[in-house]
N, C-alpha and C positions, 0 to 999 in steps of 0.2 A: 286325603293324602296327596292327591295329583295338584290340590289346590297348591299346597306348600312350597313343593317341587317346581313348577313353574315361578310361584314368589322368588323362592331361592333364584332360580335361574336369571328372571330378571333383574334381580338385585348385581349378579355375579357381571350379568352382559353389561350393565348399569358403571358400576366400578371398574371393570377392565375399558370399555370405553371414557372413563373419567379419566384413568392414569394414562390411556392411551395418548389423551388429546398433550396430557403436561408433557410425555416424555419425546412426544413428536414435536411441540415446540421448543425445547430442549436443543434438539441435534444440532441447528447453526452453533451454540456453545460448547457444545461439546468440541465439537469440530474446532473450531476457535482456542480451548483447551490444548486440546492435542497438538495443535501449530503455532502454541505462544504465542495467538495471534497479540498486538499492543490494542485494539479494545473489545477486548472479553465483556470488560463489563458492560460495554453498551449497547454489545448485541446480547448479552441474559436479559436486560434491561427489555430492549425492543423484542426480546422474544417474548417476556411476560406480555406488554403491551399487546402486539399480535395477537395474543388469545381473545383481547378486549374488539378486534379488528377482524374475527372469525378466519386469523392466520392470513390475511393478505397481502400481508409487508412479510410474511415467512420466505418465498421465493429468494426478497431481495437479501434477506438473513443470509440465509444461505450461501448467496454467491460473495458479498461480502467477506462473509467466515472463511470462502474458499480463496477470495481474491491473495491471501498472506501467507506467505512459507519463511519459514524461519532462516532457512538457509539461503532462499534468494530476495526475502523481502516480498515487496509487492507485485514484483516480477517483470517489472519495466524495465530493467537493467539487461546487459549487454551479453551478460558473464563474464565480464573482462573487471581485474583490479581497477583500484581507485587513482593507485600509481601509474598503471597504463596507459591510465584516459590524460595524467598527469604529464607523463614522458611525451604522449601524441602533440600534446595543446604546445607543450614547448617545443616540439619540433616544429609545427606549423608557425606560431611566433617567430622562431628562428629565419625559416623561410621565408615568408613576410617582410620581414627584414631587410632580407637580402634583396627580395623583387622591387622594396621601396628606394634600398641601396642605389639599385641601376636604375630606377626607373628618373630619380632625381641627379643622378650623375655623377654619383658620388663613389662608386665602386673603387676601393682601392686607391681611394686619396684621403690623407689623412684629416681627421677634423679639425677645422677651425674654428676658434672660439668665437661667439657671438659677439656683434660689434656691439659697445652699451649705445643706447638711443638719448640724445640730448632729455636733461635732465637729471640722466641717472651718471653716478661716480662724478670723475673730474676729469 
């Protein structure tokens, strides 16, 4: 009877450590899931593989999966609009401008057309 008992039990240890190993290579996707990260499928992908790799490249799964938030993207961003950075660049342009205005002598005289160079017109 205690034979049986113990079979069962290693069977039980057996299978709970089978589905253990799949659903713990899992978690980078899952994660990935839940943050709409854009490739899901290449980290379910690298995670089956992982399993082949006794889970070594899991770490990098991992931090991948976490690297993407849907709401700030990959999280190199500023938190500032697109139009921000947009309004800044033409104000700096602007300014630019004006530095290269005075620095060539030009400030507040109006512009003169360029002379044509022989050859060109008549």
């Amino acid at each position: 009877m205690l034979d049986y008992f113990a079979l069962g039990l290693l069977i039980f240890v057996g299978l709970v450590l089978f589905y253990g190993i799949i659903v713990l290579h899992d978690i980078p996707y899952e994660i990935a899931v839940h943050r709409n990260h854009p490739h899901q499928d290449a980290i379910h992908a690298a995670g089956w593989v992982s399993l082949f790799t006794l889970h070594a490249i899991w770490p990098f799964l991992w931090i991948w999966a976490m690297l993407y938030r849907e709401d700030r993207g990959w999280g190199f961003g500023d938190g500032k609009s697109p139009q921000n950075h947009v309004m800044h660049l033409e104000q700096q342009v602007a300014e630019l401008q004006q530095r290269l205005d005075r620095l060539e002598g030009r400030a507040g005289l109006p512009q003169e057309p360029a002379e044509p160079t022989q050859g060109e017109g008549i």
